[in-house]
VMD Tcl script that draws the C-alpha trace (Angstrom):
set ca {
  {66.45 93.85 130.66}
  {69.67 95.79 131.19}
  {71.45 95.89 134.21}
  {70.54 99.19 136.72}
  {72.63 101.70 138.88}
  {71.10 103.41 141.94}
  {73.06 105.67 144.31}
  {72.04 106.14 147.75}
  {71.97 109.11 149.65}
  {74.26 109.82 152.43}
  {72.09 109.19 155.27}
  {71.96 106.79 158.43}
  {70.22 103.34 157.98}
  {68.97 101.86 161.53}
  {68.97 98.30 161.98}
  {65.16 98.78 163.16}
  {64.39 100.33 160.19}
  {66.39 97.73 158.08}
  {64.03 95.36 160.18}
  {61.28 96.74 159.55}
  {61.75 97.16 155.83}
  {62.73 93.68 155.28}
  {59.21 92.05 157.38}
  {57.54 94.48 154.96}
  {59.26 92.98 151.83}
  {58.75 89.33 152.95}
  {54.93 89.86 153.13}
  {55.08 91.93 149.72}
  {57.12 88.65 148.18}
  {54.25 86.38 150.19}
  {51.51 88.29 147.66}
  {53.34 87.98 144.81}
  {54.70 84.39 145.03}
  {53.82 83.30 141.50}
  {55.64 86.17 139.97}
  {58.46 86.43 141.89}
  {59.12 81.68 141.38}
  {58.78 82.75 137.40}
  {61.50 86.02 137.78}
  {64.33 85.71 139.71}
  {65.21 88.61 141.54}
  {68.23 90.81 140.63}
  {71.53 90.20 142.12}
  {72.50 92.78 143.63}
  {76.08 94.61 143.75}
  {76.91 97.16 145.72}
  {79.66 99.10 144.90}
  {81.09 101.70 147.76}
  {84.22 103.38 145.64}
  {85.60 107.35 145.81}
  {82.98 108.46 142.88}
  {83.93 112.77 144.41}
  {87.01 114.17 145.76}
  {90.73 113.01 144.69}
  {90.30 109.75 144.23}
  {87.14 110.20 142.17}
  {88.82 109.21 138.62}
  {89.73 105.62 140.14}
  {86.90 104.69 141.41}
  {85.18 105.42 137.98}
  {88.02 104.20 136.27}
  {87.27 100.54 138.66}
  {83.47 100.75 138.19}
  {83.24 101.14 134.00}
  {85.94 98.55 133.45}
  {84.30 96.15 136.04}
  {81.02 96.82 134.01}
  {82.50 96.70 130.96}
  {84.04 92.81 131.65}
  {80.46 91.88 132.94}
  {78.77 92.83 129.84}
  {81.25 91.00 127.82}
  {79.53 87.82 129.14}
  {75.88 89.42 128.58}
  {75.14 91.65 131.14}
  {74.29 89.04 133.76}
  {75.82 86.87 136.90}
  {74.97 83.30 137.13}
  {72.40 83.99 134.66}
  {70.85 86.89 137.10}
  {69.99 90.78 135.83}
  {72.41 92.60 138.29}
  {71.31 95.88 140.01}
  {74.32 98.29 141.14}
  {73.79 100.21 144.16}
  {76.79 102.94 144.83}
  {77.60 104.59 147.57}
  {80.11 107.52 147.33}
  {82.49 106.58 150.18}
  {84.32 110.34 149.87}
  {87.55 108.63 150.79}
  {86.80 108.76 154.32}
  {87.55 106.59 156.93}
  {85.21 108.29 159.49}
  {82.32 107.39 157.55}
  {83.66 104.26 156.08}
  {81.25 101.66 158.93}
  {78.08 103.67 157.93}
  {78.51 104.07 154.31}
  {79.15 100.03 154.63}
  {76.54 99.14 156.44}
  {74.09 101.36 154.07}
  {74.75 98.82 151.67}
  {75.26 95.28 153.44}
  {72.52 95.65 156.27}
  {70.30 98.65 154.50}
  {70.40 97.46 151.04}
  {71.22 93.77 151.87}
  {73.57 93.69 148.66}
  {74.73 89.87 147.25}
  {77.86 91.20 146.90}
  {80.10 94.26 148.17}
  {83.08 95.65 146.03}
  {84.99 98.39 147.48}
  {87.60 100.64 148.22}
  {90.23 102.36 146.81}
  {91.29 103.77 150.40}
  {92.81 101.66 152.91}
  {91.44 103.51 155.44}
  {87.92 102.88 154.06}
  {89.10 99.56 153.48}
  {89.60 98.56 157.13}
  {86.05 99.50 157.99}
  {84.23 97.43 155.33}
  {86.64 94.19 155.96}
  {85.21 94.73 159.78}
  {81.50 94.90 159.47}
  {81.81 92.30 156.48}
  {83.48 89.96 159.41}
  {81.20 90.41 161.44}
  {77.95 90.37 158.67}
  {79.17 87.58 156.25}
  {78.73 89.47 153.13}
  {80.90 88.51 150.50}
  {83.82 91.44 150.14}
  {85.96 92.02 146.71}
  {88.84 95.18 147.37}
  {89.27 96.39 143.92}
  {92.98 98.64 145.32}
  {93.03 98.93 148.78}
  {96.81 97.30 149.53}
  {96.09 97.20 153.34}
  {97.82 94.06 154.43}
  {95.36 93.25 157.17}
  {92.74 92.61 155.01}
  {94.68 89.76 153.68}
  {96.66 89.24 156.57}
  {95.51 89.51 160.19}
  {92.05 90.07 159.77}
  {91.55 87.61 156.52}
  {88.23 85.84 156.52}
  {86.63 82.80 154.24}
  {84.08 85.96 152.47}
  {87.12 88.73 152.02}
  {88.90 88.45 148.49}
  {91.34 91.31 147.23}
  {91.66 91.34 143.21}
  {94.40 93.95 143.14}
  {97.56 93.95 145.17}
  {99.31 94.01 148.75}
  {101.33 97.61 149.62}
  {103.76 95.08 150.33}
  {103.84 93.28 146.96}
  {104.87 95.75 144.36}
  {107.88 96.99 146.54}
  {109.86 93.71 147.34}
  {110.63 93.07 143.38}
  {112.91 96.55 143.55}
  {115.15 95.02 146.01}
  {117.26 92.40 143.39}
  {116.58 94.83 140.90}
  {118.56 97.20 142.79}
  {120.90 94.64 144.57}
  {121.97 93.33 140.76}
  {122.99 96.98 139.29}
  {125.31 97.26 142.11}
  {123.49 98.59 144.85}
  {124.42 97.76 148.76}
  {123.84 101.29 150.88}
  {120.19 102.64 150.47}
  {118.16 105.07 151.79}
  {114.43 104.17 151.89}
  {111.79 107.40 152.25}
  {107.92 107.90 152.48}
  {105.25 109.44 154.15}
  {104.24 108.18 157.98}
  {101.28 106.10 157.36}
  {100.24 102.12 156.95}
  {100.87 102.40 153.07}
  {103.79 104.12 153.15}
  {105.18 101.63 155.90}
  {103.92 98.54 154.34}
  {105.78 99.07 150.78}
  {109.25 100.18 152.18}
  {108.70 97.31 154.68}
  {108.75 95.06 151.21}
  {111.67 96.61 149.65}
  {113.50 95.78 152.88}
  {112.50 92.61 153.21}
  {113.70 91.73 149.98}
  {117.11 94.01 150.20}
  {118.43 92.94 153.46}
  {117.51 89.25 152.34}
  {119.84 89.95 150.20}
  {122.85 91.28 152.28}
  {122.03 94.87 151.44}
  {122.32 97.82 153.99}
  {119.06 100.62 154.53}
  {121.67 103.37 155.53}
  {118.48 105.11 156.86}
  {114.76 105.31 156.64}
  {113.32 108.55 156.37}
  {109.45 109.11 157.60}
  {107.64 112.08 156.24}
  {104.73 113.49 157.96}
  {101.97 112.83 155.72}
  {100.76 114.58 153.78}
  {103.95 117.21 153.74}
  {105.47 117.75 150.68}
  {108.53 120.01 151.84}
  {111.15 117.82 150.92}
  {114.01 120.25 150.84}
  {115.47 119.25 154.24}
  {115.68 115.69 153.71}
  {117.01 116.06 150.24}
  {119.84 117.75 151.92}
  {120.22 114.85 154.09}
  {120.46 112.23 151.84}
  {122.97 114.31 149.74}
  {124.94 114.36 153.03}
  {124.48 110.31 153.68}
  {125.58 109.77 149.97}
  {124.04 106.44 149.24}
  {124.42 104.24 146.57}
  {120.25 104.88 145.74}
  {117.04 105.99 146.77}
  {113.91 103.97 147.34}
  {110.45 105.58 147.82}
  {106.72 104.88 148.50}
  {105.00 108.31 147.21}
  {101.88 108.55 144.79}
  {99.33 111.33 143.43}
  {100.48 114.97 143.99}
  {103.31 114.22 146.44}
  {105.05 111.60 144.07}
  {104.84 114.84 141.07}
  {106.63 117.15 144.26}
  {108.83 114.63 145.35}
  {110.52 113.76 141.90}
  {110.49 117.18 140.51}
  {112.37 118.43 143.43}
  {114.62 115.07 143.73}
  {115.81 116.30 140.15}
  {116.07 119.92 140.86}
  {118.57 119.34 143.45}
  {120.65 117.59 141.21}
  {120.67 114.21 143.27}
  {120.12 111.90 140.34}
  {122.95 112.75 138.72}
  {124.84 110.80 141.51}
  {122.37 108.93 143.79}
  {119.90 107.10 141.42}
  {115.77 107.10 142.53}
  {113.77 104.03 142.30}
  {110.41 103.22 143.37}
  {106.87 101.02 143.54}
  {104.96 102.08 140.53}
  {102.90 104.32 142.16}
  {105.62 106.93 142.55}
  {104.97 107.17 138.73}
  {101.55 105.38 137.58}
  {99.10 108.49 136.39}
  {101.63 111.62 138.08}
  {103.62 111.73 134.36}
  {102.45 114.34 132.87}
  {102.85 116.41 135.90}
  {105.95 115.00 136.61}
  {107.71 115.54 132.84}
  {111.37 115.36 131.82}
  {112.24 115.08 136.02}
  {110.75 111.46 135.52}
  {112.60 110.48 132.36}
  {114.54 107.41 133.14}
  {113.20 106.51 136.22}
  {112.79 102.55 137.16}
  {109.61 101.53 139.03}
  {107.76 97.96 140.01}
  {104.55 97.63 139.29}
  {101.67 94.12 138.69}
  {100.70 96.26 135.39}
  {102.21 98.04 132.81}
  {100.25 99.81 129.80}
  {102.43 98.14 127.00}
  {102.59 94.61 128.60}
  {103.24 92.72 125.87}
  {99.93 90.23 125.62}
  {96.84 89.94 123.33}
  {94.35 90.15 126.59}
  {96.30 93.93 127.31}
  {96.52 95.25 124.00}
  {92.19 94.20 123.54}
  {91.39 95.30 126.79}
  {93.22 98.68 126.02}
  {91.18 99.26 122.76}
  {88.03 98.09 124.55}
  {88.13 100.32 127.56}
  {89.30 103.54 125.24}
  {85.89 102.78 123.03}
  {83.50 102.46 125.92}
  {85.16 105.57 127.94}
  {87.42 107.17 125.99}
  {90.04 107.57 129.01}
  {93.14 105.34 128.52}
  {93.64 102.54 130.28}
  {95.51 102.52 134.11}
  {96.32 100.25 137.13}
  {92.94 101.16 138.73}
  {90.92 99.85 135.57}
  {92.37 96.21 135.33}
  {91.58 95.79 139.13}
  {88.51 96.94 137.99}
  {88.02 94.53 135.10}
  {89.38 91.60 136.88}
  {86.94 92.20 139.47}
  {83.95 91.84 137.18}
  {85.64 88.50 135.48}
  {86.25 86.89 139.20}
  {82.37 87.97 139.41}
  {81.52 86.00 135.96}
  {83.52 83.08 137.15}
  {82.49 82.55 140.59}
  {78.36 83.52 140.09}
  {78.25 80.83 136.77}
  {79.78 78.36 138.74}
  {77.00 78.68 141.77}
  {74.55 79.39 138.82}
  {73.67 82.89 140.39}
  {72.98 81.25 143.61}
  {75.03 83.50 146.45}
  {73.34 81.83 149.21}
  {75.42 79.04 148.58}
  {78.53 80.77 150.37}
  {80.78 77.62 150.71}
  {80.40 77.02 147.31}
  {80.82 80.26 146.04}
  {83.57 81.30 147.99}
  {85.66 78.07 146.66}
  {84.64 79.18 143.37}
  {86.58 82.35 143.76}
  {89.25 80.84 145.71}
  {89.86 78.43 142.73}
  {89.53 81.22 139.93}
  {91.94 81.53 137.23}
  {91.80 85.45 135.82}
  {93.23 85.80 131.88}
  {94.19 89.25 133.09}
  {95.49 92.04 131.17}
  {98.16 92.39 133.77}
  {98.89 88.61 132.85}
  {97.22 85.52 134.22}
  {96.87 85.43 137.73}
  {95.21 83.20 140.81}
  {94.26 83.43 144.68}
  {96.99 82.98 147.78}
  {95.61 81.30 150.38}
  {94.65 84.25 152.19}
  {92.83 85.02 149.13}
  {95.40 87.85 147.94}
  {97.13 87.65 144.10}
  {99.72 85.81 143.38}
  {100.93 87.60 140.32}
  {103.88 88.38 138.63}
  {105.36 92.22 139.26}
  {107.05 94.38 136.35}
  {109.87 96.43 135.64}
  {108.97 99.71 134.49}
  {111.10 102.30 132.83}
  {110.14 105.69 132.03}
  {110.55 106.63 127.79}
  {109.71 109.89 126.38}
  {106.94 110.41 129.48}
  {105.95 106.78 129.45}
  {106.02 103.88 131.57}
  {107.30 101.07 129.46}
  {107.94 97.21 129.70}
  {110.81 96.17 130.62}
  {111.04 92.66 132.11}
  {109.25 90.75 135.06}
  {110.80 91.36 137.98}
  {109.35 88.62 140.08}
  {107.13 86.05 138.77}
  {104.06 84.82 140.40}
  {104.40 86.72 143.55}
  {102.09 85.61 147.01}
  {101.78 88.72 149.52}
  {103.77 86.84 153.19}
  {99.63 87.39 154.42}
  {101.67 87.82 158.15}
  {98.83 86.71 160.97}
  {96.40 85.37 158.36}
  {94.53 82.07 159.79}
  {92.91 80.78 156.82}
  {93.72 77.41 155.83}
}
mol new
graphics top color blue
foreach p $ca { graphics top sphere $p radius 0.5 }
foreach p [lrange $ca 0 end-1] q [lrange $ca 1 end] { graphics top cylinder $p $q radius 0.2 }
display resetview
């Protein structure tokens, strides 16, 4: 039997009709005892990703390579047929409690993977507090859910906003660097990565000659371009991604301000945008927990794997993806499918060692990667290996209470 995929619609789910449904179900699984002792019932996943809208080619991106790592071992978790529920989350935030609780009171899923919005992100990691549903975050890089509001049943399998920033700061410091200006748009992601960067730059006895807070999402730049041609300092360090990142180099270049003030940035200011972005990116040094060459046998399979089963090329958002479904294969064989056993699952997870293609990587305390972060340099439109910048990297996890 092959695993199935169901999407539910977009409509409220009461808790009396949740109630109602399950009595229902208890005196259907009453009739058919015999049956249901000599089939276990299929575990269910539900997955609540962007699967519309501009994030709609990472959350499929997450979801196939996920898949694809599952049915590597079979098909099944713990030795259970699996049943994916989705729920289109839309990317937003307003609707991100609902669309949750469609799936963890509604649909009373195992197991909960989700989001690629941190927005979204924050509302799942609060019902899931409150409902005890085991929670995997396949991108979001909100630090509260590994920080403040961390919790025994929340695990993240990608990456802090914090994490692939702080690695640019001795890159920077070491080519000569000492007066920087730091720039991004005004919101928690854009905050939390230059946070990072100067974290690790002051450390180091380096100056942030001024930060500069976009509103988001604006993408006139012209003014502030001006300014930091005024400031004149020694580099540039940014937190854009998507369509803003494409503006924001493209018009860092046409003012001539690399020729003199060199631009760095997380990966994201690059990671999918280089097409767009073209000969304006050439050159340009980024941090990143994956690159596409990354020099290991796990990568370069993965890579040839994921091309046959999709034909899309391999990105960021797909090893989160894949490592999700291996922490999945890990954790459910070593409960033996059994996800009532929380404890023991939970310390499964918490004890998992991924073979990654980003290279191998395990759990912080508060349940974040620790993994090492890359620098990137951009050749003929690429983003290619250069070293590792940090090695084995743990998010700070600031206000996390977890043991």
């Amino acid at each position: 039997m092959s695993p199935t995929t169901r999407s539910l619609m977009s409509r409220p789910v009461s808790r009396r009709a949740v109630l109602g449904g399950a009595a229902a179900a208890a005196a259907a699984s009453t009739l058919n005892a015999p049956f249901v002792l000599a089939q276990p019932a299929r575990l269910k996943v539900g997955l609540m990703l962007p699967y519309s809208g501009t994030f709609a080619a990472l959350g499929n991106n997450i979801t196939d390579a996920m898949t694809l790592a599952i049915n590597e071992k079979g098909g099944k978790l713990g030795g259970r047929e699996v049943q994916y529920v989705r729920v289109d989350d839309e990317s937003e935030p307003s609707k991100g409690a609902q669309n949750t609780n469609k799936l963890v009171v509604g649909e009373k899923v195992d197991i909960l993977v989700g989001t690629v919005h941190s927005g979204v992100a924050m509302a799942m990691v609060q019902v899931v507090r409150e409902e005890g549903t085991t929670l995997l975050i396949p991108n979001a890089g909100a630090g509260a859910a590994t920080g403040a509001l961390c919790a025994a049943n929340i695990f993240r399998t990608s990456f802090s906003n914090w994490q692939p920033s702080f690695p640019m700061a001795k890159v920077m410091y070491d080519l000569g660097h000492r007066n920087v200006v730091t720039m991004t748009w005004k919101y928690a992601a854009g905050d939390e990565a230059i946070g990072g960067f100067k974290d690790g730059f002051t450390a180091l006895g380096g100056k942030i000659v001024k930060d500069i807070a976009v509103p988001f999402p604006d993408v006139e730049f012209q003014a502030h371009l001006t300014e930091i041609a005024s400031l004149k300092p020694d580099a540039v360090f940014v937190f854009f991604a998507g369509g803003g990142a494409v503006k924001f180099v493209k018009d860092y270049d046409a003012a001539g301000l690399r020729k003199t003030i060199p631009l760095y940035g997380s990966g994201f200011l690059t990671d999918g945008v280089l097409k767009a972005q073209g000969p304006a990116a050439e050159g340009l040094l980024t941090t990143l927990h994956y690159v596409e060459d990354l020099p290991n046998p796990v990568n370069r399979k993965f890579s040839a794997d994921f091309k046959k089963a999709t034909t899309r090329d391999v990105d960021v958002y797909a090893v989160q993806g894949y490592d999700t479904g291996q922490l999945l294969v890990q954790a459910l064989d070593a409960v033996k499918g059994d996800v009532r056993a929380k404890s023991a699952l939970h310390a499964a997870m918490r004890n998992a060692k991924i073979i990654s293609p980003r290279g191998e990587w395990t759990f912080s305390k508060a349940q974040n990667p620790v993994q090492d972060i890359y620098l990137r340099k951009v050749v003929n439109g690429e983003n290619k290996y250069q070293s590792v910048a940090h090695k084995g990297l743990a998010d700070p996890a600031t206000g996390c209470k977890l043991a």
